[in-house]
C-alpha positions as a LaTeX table, in Angstrom:
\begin{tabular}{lrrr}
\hline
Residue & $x$ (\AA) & $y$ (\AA) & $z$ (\AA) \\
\hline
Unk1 & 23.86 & 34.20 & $-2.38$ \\
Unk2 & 24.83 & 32.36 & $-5.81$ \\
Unk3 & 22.52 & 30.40 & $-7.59$ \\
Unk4 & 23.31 & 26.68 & $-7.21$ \\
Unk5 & 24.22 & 26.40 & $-10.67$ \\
Unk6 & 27.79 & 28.65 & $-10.61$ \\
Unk7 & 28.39 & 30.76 & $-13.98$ \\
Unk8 & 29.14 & 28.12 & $-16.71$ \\
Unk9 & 33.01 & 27.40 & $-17.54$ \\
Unk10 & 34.22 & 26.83 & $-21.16$ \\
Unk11 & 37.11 & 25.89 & $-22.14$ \\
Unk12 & 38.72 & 27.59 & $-25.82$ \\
Unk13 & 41.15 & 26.13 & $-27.82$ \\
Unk14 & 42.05 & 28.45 & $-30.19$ \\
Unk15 & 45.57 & 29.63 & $-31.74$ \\
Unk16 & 44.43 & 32.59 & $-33.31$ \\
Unk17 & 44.66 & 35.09 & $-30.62$ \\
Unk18 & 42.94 & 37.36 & $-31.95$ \\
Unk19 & 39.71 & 35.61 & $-32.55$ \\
Unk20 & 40.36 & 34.03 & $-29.19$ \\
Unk21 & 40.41 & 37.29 & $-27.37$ \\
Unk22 & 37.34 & 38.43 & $-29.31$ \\
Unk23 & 35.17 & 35.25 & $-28.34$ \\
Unk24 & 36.81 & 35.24 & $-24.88$ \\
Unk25 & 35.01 & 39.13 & $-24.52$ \\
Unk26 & 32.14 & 38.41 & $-25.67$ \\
Unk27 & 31.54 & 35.13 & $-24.10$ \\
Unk28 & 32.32 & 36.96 & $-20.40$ \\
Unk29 & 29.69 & 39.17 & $-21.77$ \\
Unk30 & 27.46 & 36.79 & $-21.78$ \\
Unk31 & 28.02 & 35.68 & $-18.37$ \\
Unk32 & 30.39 & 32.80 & $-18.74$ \\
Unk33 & 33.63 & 32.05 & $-17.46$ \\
Unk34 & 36.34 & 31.31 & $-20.07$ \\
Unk35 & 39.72 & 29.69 & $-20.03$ \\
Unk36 & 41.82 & 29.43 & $-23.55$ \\
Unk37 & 44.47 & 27.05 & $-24.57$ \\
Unk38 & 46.41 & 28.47 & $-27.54$ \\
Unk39 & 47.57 & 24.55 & $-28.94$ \\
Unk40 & 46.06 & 21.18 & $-28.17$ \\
Unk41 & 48.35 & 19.75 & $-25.71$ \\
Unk42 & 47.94 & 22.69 & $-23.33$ \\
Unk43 & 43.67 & 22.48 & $-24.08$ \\
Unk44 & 44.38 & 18.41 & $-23.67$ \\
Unk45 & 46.09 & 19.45 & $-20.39$ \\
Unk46 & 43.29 & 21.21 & $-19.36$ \\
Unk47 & 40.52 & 19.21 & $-20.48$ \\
Unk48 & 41.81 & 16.09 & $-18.62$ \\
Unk49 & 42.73 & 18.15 & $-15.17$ \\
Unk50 & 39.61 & 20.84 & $-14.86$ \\
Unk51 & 36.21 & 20.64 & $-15.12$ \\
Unk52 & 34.41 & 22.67 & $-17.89$ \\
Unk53 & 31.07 & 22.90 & $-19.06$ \\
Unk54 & 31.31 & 23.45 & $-22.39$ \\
Unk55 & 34.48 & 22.71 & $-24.80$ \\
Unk56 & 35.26 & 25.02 & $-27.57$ \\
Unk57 & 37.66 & 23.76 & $-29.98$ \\
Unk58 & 39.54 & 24.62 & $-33.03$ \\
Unk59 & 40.09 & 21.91 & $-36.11$ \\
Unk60 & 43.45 & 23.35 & $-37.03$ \\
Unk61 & 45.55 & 23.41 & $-33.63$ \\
Unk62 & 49.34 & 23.55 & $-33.21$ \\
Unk63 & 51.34 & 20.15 & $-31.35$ \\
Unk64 & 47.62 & 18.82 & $-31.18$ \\
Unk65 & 45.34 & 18.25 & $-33.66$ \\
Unk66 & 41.81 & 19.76 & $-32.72$ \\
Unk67 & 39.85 & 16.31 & $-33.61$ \\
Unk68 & 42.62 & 14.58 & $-31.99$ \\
Unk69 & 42.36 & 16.34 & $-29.05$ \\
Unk70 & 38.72 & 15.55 & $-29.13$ \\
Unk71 & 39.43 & 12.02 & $-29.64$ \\
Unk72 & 41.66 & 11.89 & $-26.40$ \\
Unk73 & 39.48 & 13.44 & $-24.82$ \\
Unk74 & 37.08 & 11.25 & $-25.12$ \\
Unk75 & 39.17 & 7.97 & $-24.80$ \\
Unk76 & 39.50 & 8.99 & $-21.29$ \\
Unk77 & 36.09 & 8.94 & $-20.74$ \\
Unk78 & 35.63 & 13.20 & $-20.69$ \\
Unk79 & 31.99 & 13.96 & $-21.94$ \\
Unk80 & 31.67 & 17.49 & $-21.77$ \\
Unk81 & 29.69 & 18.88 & $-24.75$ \\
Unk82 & 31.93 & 20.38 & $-27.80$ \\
Unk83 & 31.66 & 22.69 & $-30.63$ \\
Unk84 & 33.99 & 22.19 & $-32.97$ \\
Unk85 & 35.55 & 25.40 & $-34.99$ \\
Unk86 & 36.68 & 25.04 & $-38.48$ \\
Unk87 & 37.58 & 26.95 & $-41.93$ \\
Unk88 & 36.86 & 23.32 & $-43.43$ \\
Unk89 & 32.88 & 23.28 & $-44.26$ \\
Unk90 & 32.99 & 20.47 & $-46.64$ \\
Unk91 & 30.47 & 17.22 & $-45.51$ \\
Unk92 & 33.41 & 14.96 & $-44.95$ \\
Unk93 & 35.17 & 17.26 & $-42.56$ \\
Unk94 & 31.67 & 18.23 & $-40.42$ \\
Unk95 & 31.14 & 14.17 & $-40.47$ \\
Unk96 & 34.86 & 13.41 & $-39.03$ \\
Unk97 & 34.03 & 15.93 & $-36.43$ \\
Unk98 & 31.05 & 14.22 & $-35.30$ \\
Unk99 & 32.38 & 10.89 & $-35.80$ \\
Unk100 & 35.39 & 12.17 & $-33.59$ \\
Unk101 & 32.70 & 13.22 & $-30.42$ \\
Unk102 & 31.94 & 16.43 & $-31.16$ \\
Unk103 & 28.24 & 17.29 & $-30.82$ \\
Unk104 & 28.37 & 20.40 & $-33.01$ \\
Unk105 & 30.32 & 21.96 & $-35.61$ \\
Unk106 & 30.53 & 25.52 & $-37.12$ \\
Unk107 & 32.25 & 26.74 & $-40.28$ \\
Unk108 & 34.39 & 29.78 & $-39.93$ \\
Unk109 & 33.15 & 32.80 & $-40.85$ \\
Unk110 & 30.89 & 32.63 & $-38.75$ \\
Unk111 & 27.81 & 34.84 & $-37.14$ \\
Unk112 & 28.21 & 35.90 & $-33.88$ \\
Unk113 & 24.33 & 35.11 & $-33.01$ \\
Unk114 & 24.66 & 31.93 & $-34.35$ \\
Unk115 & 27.69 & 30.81 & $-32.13$ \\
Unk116 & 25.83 & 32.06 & $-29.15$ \\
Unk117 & 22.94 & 29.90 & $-29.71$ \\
Unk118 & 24.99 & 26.55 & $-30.29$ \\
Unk119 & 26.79 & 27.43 & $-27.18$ \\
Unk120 & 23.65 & 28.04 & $-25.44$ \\
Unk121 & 22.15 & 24.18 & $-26.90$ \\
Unk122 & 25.68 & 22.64 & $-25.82$ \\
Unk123 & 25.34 & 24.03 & $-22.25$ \\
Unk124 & 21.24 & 23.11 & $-22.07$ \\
Unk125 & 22.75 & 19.52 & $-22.84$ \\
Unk126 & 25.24 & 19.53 & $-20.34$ \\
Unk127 & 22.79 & 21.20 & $-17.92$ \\
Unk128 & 20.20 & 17.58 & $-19.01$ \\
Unk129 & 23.37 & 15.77 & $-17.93$ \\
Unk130 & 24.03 & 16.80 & $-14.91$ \\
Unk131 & 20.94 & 17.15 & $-12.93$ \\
Unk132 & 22.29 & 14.36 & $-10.73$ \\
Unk133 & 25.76 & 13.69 & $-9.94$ \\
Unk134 & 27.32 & 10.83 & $-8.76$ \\
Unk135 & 28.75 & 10.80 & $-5.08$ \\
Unk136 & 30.50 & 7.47 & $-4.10$ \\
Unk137 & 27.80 & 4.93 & $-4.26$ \\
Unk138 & 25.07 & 7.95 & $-4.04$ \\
Unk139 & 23.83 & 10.34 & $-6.45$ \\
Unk140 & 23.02 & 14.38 & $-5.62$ \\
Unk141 & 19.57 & 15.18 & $-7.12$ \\
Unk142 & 20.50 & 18.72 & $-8.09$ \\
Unk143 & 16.26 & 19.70 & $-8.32$ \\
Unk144 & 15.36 & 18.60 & $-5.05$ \\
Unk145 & 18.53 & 19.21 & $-3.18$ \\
Unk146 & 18.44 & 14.91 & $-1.98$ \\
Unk147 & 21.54 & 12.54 & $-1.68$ \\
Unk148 & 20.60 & 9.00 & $-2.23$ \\
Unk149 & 20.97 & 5.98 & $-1.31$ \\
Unk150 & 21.41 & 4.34 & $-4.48$ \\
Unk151 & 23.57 & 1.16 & $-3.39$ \\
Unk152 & 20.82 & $-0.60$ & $-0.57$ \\
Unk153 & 18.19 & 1.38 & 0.65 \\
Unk154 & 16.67 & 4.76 & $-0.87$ \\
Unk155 & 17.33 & 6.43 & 2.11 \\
Unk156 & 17.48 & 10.00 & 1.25 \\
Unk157 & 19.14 & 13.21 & 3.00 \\
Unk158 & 18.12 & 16.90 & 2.55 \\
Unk159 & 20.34 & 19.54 & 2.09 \\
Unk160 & 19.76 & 23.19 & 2.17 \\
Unk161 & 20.77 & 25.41 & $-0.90$ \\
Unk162 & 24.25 & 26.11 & 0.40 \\
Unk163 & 25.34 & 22.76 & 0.97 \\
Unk164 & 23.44 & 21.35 & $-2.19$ \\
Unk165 & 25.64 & 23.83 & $-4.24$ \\
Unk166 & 28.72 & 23.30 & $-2.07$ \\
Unk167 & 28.73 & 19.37 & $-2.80$ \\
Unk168 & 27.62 & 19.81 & $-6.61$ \\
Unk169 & 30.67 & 21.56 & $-7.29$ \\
Unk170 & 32.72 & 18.93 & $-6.08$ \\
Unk171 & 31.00 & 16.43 & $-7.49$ \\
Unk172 & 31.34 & 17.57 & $-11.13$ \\
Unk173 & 34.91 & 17.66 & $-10.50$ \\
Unk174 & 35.64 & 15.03 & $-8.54$ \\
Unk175 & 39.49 & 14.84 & $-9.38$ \\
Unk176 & 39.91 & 18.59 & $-8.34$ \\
Unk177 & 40.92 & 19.93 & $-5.55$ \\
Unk178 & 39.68 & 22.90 & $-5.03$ \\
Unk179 & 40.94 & 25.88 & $-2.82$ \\
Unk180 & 39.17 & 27.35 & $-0.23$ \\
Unk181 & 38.98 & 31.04 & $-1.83$ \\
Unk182 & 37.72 & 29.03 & $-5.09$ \\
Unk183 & 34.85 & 27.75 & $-3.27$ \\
Unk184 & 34.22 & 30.98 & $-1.51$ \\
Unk185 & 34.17 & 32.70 & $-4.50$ \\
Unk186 & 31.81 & 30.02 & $-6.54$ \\
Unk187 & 29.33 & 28.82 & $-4.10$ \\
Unk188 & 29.01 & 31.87 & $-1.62$ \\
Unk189 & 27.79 & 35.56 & $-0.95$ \\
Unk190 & 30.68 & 38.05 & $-1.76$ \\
Unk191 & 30.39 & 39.22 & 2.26 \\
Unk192 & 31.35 & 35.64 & 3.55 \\
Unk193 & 34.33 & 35.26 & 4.99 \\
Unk194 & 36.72 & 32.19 & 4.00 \\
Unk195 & 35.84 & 30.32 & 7.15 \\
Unk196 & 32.16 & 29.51 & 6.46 \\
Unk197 & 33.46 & 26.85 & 3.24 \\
Unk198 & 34.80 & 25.05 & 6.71 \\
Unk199 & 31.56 & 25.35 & 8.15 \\
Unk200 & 29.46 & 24.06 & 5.61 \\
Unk201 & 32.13 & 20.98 & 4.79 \\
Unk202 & 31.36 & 20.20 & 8.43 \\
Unk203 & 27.40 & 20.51 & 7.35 \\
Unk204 & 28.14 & 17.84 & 4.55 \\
Unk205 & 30.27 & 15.53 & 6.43 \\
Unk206 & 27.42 & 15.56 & 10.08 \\
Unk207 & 24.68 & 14.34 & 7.28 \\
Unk208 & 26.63 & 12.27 & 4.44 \\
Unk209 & 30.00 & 10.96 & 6.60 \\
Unk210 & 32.81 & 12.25 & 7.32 \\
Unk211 & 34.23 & 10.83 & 3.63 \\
Unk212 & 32.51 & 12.66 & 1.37 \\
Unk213 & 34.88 & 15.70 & 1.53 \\
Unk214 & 38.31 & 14.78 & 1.39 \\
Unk215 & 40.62 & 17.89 & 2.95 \\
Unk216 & 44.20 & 18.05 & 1.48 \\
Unk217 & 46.11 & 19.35 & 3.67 \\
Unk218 & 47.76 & 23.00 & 2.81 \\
Unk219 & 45.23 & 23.06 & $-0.76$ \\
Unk220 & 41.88 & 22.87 & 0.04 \\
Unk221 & 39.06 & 20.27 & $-0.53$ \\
Unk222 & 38.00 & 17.50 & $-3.03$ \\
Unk223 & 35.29 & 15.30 & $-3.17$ \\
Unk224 & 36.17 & 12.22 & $-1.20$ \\
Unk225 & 33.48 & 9.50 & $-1.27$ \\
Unk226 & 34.74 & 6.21 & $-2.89$ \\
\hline
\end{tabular}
């Protein structure tokens, strides 16, 4: 079974493609999943349609900006921890990249060890974040596997390790929809078979409603609580 924390996803915007390649390799090496925009619309694309845990992004971007990216980003209210990349070390450049929403910046050349550990900080962050998500008028308590109440009553509702990491993943995405092999493939033992994501959405909706899992029809699943 998969932990209930799936492997992290980062998002790289970078137009040199060799460097990207490089820190794409070595960032699977270190366990994470890694999708790479070569210009800022296509990483603004991304960064407003998938979820990611960490952002990666490069200052000097083709079509897009990299701290304009960042700042569109964040005008539409997406959070997600970023390290900014840059050839430009100088004070006023690292303090536009904060002052744009970037939590960290790092001057090119770089050391590989070093990247690694801001990555690691970004994603502890993230991880502080999002030990509770927010479903409908309820919030998942990641720690103790609870759903509650948070509207009227505390009423809370236990759910085992499977279903706690089925609904996370929607919930941190709550715009996606997600396909059923996804899921499988994220949440689930290798030997499962497609059809137990259907069982465990039944799980979800017999104790939280039949609205917290939205199915769209020929795609998959999305969170659906309002």
């Amino acid at each position: 079974m998969t932990d209930i924390h799936p492997p992290a996803e980062v998002l790289l915007v970078e137009d040199d493609r060799q460097l990207a390649a490089m820190l794409t390799a070595l960032l699977a090496e270190e366990g994470y999943r890694v999708e790479v925009a070569g210009d800022g619309q296509i990483g603004l694309h991304l960064g407003l349609t998938r979820h990611f845990d960490a952002l990666i992004i490069d200052r000097g971007l083709p079509v897009l900006e990299g701290l304009d990216l960042l700042r569109a980003l964040r005008s539409k209210g997406v959070g997600t921890p970023t390290l900014v990349l840059t050839a430009r070390g100088a004070v006023s450049d690292r303090v536009a990249g904060l002052d744009a929403g970037a939590e960290d910046y790092l001057v090119k050349p770089f050391e590989i060890p070093e990247l690694l550990a801001r990555i690691r900080a970004l994603l502890r962050r993230h991880t502080d974040i999002a030990r509770s998500l927010p479903v409908g008028d309820r919030r998942l308590f990641l720690a103790s596997r609870t759903v509650v109440d948070t509207a009227g009553a505390r009423e809370e509702v236990e759910l085992s390790e499977r279903e706690c990491a089925l609904l996370a993943l929607l919930a941190a995405a709550p715009d996606q929809v997600f396909t059923r092999p996804q899921l499988l493939e994220r949440v689930f033992d290798r030997a499962d078979t497609v059809g137990i994501v259907d069982t465990y959405v039944y799980y979800l909706r017999r104790k939280l409603g039949r609205e917290v899992i939205r199915t769209v029809h020929g795609v998959g699943y999305r969170l659906g609580a309002p």
